[in-house]
TIDOLUM-320957 format. One record per residue (C-alpha): residue in one letter; x, y, z. Coordinates in Angstrom, 1 decimal. Example, Ala and Ser with C-alpha at 12.3 -4.5 7.8 and 13.67 -1.06 7.14 Angstrom:
BEGIN
SITE   type       c1       c2       c3
SITE      a     12.3     -4.5      7.8
SITE      s     13.7     -1.1      7.1
% end
This chain:
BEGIN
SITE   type       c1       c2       c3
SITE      x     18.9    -20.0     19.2
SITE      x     18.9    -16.7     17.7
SITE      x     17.7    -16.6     14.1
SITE      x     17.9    -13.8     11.8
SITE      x     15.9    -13.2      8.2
SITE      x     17.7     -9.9      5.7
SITE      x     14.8     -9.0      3.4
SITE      x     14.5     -6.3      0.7
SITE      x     11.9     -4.2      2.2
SITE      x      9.6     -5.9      4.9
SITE      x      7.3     -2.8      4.7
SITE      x      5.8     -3.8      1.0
SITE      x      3.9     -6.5      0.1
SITE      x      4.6     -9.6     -1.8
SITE      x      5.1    -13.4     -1.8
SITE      x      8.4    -12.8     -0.2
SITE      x      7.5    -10.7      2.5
SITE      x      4.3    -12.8      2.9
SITE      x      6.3    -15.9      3.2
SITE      x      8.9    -14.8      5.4
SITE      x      7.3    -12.8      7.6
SITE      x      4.6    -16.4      8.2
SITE      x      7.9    -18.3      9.0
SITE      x      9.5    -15.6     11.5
SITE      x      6.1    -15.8     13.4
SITE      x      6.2    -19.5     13.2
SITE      x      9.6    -20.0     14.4
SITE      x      9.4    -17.1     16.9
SITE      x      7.4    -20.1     18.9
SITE      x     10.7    -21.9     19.6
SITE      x     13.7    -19.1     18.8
SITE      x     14.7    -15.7     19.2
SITE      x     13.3    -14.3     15.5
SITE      x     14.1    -11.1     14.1
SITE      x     13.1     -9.5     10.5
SITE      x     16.0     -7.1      9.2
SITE      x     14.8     -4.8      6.4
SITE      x     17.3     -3.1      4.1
SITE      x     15.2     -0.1      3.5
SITE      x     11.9      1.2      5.1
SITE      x      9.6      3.0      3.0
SITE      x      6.6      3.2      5.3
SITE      x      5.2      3.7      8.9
SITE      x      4.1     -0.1      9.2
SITE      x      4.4     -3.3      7.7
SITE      x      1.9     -3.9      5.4
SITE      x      1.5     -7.5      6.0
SITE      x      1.2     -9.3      9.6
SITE      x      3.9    -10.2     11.4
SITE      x      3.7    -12.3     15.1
SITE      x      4.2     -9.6     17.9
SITE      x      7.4    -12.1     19.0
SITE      x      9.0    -11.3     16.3
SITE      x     11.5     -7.9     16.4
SITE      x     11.6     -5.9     13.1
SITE      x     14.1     -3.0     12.6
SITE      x     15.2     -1.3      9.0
SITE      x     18.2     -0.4      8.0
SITE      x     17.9      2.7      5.4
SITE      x     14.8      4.8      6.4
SITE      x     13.5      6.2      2.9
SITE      x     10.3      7.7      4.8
SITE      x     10.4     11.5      4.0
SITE      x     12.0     13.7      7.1
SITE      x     13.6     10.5      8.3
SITE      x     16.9     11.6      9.8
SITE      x     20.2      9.5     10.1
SITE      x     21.7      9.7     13.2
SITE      x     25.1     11.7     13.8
SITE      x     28.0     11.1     12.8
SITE      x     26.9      9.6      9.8
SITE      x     24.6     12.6      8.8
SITE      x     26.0     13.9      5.5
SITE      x     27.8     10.7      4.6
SITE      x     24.8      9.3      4.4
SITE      x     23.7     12.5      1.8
SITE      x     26.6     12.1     -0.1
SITE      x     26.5      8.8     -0.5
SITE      x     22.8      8.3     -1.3
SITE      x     23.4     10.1     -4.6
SITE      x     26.2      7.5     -5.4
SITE      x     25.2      4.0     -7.2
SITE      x     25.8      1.0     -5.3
SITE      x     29.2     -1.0     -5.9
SITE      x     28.6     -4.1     -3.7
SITE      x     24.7     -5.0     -5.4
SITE      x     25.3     -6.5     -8.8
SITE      x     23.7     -4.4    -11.4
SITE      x     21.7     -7.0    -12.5
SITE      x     20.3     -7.5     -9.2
SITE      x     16.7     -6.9     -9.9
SITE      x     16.3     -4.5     -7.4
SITE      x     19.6     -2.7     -8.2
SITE      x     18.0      0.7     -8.5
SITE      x     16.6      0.5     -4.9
SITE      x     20.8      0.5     -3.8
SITE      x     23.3      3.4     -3.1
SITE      x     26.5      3.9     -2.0
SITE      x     25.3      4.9      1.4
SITE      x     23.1      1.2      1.9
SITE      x     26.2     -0.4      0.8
SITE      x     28.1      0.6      3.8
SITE      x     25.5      0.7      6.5
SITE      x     24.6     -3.4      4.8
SITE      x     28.1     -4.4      5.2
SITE      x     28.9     -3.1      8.7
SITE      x     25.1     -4.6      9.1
SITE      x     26.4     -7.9      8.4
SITE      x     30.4     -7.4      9.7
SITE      x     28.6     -6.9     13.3
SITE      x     25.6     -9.2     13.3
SITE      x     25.2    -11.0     16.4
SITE      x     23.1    -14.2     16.1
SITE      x     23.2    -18.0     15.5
SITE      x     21.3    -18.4     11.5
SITE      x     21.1    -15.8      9.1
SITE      x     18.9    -16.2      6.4
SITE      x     18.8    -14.2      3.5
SITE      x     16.0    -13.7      1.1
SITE      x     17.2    -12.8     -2.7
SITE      x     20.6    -13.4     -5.1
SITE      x     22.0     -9.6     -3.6
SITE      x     21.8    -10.3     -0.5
SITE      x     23.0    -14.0     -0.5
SITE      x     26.2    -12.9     -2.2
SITE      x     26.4    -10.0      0.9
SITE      x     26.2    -12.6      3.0
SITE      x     28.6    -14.8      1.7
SITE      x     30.9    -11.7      1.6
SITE      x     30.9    -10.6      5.0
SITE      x     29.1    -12.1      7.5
SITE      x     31.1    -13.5     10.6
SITE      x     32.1    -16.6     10.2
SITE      x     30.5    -17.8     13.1
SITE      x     27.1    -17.1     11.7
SITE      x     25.1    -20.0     10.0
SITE      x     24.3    -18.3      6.4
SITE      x     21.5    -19.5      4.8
SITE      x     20.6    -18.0      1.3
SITE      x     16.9    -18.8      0.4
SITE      x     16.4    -18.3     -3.2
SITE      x     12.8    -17.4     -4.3
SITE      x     13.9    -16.8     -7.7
SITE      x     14.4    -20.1    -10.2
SITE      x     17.9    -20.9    -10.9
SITE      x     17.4    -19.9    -14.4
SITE      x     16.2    -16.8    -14.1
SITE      x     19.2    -14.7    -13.2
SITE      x     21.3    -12.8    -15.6
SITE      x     24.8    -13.5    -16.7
SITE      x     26.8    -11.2    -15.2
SITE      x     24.7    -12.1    -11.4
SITE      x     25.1    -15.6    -12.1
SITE      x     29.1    -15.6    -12.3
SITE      x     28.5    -13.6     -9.1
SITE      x     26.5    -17.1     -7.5
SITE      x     29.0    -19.3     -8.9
SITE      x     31.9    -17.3     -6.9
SITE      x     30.4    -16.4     -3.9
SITE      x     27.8    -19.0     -2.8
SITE      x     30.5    -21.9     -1.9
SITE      x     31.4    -19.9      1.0
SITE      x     27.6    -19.7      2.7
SITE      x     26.8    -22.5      4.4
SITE      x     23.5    -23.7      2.5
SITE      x     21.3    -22.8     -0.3
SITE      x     17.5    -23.3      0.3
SITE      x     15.2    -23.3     -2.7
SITE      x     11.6    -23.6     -2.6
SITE      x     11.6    -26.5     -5.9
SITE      x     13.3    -29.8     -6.3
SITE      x     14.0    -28.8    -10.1
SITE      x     16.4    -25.4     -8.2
SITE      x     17.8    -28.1     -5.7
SITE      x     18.7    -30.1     -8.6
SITE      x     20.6    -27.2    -10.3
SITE      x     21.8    -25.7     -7.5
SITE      x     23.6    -29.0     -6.4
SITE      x     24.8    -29.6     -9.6
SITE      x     26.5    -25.5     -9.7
SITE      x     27.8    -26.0     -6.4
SITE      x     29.6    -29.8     -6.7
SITE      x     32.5    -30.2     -4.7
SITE      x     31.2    -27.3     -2.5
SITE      x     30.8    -27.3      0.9
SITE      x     27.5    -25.6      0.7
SITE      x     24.3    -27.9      1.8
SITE      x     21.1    -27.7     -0.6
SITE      x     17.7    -28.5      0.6
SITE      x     14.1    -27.9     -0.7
SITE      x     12.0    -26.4      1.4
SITE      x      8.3    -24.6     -0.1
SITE      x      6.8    -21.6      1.3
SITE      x      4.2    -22.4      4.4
SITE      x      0.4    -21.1      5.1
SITE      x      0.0    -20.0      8.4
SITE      x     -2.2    -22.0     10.4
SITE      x     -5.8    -21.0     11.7
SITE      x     -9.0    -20.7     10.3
SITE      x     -9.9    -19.5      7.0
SITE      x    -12.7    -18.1      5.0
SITE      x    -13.6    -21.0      2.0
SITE      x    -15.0    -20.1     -1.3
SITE      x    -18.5    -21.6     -2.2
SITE      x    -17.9    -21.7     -5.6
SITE      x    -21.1    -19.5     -6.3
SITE      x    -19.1    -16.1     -7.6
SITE      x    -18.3    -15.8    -11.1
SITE      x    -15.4    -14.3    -10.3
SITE      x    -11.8    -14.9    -11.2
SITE      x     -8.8    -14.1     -9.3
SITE      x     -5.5    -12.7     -9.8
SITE      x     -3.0    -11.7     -7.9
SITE      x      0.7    -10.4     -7.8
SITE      x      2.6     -6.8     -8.0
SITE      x      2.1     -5.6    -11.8
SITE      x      5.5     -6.5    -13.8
SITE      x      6.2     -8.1    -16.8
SITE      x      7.2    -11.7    -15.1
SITE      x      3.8    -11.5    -14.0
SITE      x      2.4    -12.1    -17.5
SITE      x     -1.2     -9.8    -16.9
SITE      x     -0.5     -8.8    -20.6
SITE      x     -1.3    -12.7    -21.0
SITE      x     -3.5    -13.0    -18.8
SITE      x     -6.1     -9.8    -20.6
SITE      x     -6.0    -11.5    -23.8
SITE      x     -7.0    -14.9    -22.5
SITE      x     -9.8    -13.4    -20.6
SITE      x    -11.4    -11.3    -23.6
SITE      x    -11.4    -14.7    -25.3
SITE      x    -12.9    -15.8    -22.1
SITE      x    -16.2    -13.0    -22.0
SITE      x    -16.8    -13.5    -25.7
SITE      x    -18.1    -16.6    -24.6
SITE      x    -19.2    -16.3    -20.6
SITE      x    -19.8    -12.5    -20.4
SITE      x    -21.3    -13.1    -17.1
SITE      x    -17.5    -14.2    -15.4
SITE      x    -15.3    -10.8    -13.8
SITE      x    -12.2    -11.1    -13.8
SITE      x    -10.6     -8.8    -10.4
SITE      x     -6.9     -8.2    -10.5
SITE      x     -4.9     -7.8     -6.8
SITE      x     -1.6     -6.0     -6.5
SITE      x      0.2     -3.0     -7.5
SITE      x      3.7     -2.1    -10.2
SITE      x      5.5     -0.2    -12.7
SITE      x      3.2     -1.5    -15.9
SITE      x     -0.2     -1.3    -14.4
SITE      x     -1.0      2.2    -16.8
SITE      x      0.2     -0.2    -19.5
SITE      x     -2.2     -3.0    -18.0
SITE      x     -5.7     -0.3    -18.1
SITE      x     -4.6      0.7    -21.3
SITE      x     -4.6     -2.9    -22.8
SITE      x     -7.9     -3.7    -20.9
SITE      x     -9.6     -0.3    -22.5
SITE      x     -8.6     -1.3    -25.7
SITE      x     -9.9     -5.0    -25.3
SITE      x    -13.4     -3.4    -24.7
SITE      x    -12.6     -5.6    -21.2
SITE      x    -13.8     -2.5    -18.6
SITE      x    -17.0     -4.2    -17.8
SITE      x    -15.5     -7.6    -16.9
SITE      x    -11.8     -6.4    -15.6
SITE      x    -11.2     -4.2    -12.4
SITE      x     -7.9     -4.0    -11.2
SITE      x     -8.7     -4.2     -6.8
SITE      x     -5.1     -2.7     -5.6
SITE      x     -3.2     -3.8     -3.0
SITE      x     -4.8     -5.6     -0.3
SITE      x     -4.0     -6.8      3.1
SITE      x     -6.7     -9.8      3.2
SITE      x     -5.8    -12.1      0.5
SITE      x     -7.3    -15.1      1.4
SITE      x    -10.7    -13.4      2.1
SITE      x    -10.7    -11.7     -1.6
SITE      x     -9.5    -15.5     -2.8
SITE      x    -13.1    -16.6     -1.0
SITE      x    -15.1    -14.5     -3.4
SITE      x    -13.8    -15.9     -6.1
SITE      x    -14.2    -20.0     -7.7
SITE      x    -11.2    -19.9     -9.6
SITE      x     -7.6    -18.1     -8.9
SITE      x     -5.6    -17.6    -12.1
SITE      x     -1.8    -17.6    -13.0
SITE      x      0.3    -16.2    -16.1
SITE      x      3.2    -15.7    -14.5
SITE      x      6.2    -15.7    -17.1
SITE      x      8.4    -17.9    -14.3
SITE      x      7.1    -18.1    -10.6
SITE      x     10.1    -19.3     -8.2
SITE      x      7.2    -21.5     -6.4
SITE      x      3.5    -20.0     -6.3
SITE      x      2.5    -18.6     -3.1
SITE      x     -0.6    -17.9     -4.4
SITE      x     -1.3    -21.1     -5.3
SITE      x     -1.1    -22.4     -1.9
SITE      x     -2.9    -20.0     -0.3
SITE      x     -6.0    -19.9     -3.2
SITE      x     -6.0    -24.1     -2.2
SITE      x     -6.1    -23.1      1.2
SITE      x     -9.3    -21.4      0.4
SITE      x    -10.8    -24.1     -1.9
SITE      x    -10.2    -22.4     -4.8
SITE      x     -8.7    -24.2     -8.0
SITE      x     -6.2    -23.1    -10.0
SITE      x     -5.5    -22.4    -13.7
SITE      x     -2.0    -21.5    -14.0
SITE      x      0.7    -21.6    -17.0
SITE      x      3.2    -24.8    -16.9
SITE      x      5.8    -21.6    -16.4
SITE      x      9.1    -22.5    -14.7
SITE      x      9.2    -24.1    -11.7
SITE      x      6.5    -23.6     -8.8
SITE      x      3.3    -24.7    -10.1
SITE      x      4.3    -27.6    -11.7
SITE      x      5.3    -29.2     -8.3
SITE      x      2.0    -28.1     -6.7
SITE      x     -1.1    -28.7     -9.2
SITE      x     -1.6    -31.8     -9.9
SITE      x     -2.9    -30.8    -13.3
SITE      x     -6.9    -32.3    -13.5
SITE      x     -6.7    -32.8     -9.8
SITE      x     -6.9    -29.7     -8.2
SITE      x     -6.0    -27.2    -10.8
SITE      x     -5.7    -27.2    -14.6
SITE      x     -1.6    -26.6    -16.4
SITE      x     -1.8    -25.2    -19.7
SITE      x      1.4    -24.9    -22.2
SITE      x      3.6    -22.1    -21.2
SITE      x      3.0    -18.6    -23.4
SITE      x      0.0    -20.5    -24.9
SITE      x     -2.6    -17.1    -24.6
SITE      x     -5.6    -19.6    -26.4
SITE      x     -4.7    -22.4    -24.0
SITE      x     -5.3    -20.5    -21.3
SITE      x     -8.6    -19.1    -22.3
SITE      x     -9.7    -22.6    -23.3
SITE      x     -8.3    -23.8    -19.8
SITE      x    -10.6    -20.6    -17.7
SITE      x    -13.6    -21.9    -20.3
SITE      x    -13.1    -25.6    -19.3
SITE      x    -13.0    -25.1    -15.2
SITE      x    -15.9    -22.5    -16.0
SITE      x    -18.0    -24.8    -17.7
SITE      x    -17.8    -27.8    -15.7
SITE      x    -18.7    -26.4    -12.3
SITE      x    -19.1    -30.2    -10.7
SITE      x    -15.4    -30.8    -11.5
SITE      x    -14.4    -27.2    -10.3
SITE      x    -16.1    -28.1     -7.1
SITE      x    -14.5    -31.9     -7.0
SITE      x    -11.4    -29.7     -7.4
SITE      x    -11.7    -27.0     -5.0
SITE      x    -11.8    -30.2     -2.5
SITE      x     -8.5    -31.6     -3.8
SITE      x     -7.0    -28.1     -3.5
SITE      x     -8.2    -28.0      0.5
SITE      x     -6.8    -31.1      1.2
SITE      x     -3.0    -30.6     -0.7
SITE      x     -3.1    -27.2      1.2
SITE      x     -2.3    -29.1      4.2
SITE      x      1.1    -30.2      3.2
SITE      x      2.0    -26.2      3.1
SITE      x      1.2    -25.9      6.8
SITE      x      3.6    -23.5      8.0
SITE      x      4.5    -26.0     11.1
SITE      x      5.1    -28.2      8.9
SITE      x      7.5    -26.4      6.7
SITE      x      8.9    -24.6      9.9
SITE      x     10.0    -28.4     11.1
SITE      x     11.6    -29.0      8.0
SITE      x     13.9    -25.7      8.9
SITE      x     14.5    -27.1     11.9
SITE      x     16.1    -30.0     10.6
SITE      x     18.6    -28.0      8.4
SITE      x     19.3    -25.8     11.5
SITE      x     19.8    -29.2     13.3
SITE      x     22.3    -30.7     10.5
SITE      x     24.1    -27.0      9.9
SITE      x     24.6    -26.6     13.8
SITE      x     25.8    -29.8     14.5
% end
């Protein structure tokens, strides 16, 4: 079976990217496995991805990157034009043109291969559109169901009967989802994101270090997350708190920390390749996210042995911390809960260590052959 996965941009990084490209390499074990990008910004993925797996772009964005003849000043042309296919409430709408429009569709009009899966609402709805009817399409939403606009949601509503299943990474999603697409012929399943298998390094809860992680946007909630901590070092001055990841706000981000007096306890890291071993340094991984569409983070700080604080946000991390067990949930938008749930997990270092075991041992439900034999069994039922 050839198998297919249309992401954004596979040369970023991200939970998305992270999680698909894990699967891909998983399933490259049994199938033929390619990654499709829609753009390419860069020379190389930043993330791993298993040398079985093929990866080709679609738009080259790398400066000097030529497109090949005929379609040479088309392409010009139509790179300055806004896209009419991408809903402009897509949230990467600005990344679209005219030009990836047309080389998507034809993309999709052409595709040869037995599953499609696609990654995000704009390209679910592309798919839906105009892939060959012969194709398995398979839109896996990372996104909770709630979280997309009007306009893009009448969008879902007409288009997403025609693909033949809907995967979301929550049973809350599957719930709705199901519920949107009654009397449909579209299958739902829930299927979470998967940690790739082999060793990893384990935190020894020593470091009094806390750990976020996630690009820099608003949904991310690092506005929150400041605040929180400078309640947090007017009581434990000794605790750090490191931020991973890069986006449009982070000058807003250093500004806030400056003006928190937080420069001594709050370093924003960057980007980084190696996750899991900055998760190891830490004893406690941190989460303010606005909405999370699961958490991969979560997983993968448990896979360290690192407990989580996290916001009861909608939907992931409800349905992974078992709230006392191996992490703490605090109220939603609740900045002083948040602070008072770092303080607690701080201050009681025996439970933080009774939790850091729990964490380990829920990891293994995420184990990426696991979750890779649950996609099987859709293929299995959609193939039939």
């Amino acid at each position: 079976m050839k198998v297919s996965f249309l992401i954004l941009n596979a040369y970023g990084m991200g939970g998305t990217i992270r999680a698909t490209f894990d699967l891909a390499t998983e399933m490259s074990k049994r199938h033929e496995v390619e990654v499709i990008s829609v753009f390419r910004h860069a020379d190389h993925p930043f993330l791993p991805l298993g040398p079985k797996v093929g990866l080709r772009p679609l738009v080259d964005l790398r400066p000097g990157a030529r497109v090949r003849w005929p379609y040479t000043k088309r392409a010009e042309r139509l790179s300055a034009r806004e896209s009419t296919l991408i809903h402009p409430e897509e949230r990467a709408y600005a990344s679209f043109s005219a030009w990836s429009d047309e080389v998507l569709k034809r993309e999709l009009q052409r595709l040869r291969t037995d599953v499609l899966v696609t990654t995000r609402a704009g390209l679910n709805i592309m798919a839906a559109r105009f892939a060959r009817r012969r194709v398995v399409t398979i839109a896996q939403e990372h996104l909770h169901f709630a979280a997309h606009q009007p306009g893009i949601f009448e969008e879902i509503r007409r288009w997403y009967p025609r693909l033949d299943a809907v995967i979301t990474l929550t049973e809350a999603d599957e719930l709705d989802y199901r519920t949107m697409l009654d009397g449909a012929p579209t299958r739902v399943f829930t299927i979470g994101n998967g940690l790739a298998g082999g060793p990893r390094p384990r935190s020894r809860q020593e470091n009094r270090i806390v750990l976020a992680a996630g690009r820099l946007v608003p949904v991310k909630g690092y506005d929150r997350l400041l605040k929180a901590f400078a309640k947090v070092v007017e009581k434990r001055p000794d605790w750090k708190l490191r931020i991973y990841g890069e986006g449009r706000v982070s000058d807003k981000l250093i500004k806030l920390s400056v003006r928190l007096r937080l420069h001594n306890n709050v370093t924003f890291m960057g980007p980084t390749g190696d996750i899991e071993g900055e998760l190891a340094k830490s004893s406690i991984h941190v989460v303010s996210s606005r909405f999370e569409g699961f958490g991969m983070t979560i997983i993968e700080a448990f896979a360290c042995g690192v407990p989580v604080v996290s916001f009861d946000c909608p939907r992931g991390p409800r349905e992974i911390i078992t709230s006392g067990h191996d992490g703490l949930l605090v109220p939603p938008d609740d900045v002083d809960a948040l602070a008072a749930g770092l303080l607690q997990m701080i201050d009681d270092d025996e439970g933080r260590r009774r939790m850091a075991a729990n964490a380990l041992e829920r990891a293994g439900d995420y184990d990426i052959s696991k979750i890779a034999d649950r996609w099987e069994r859709s293929f299995a039922e959609l193939t039939r």
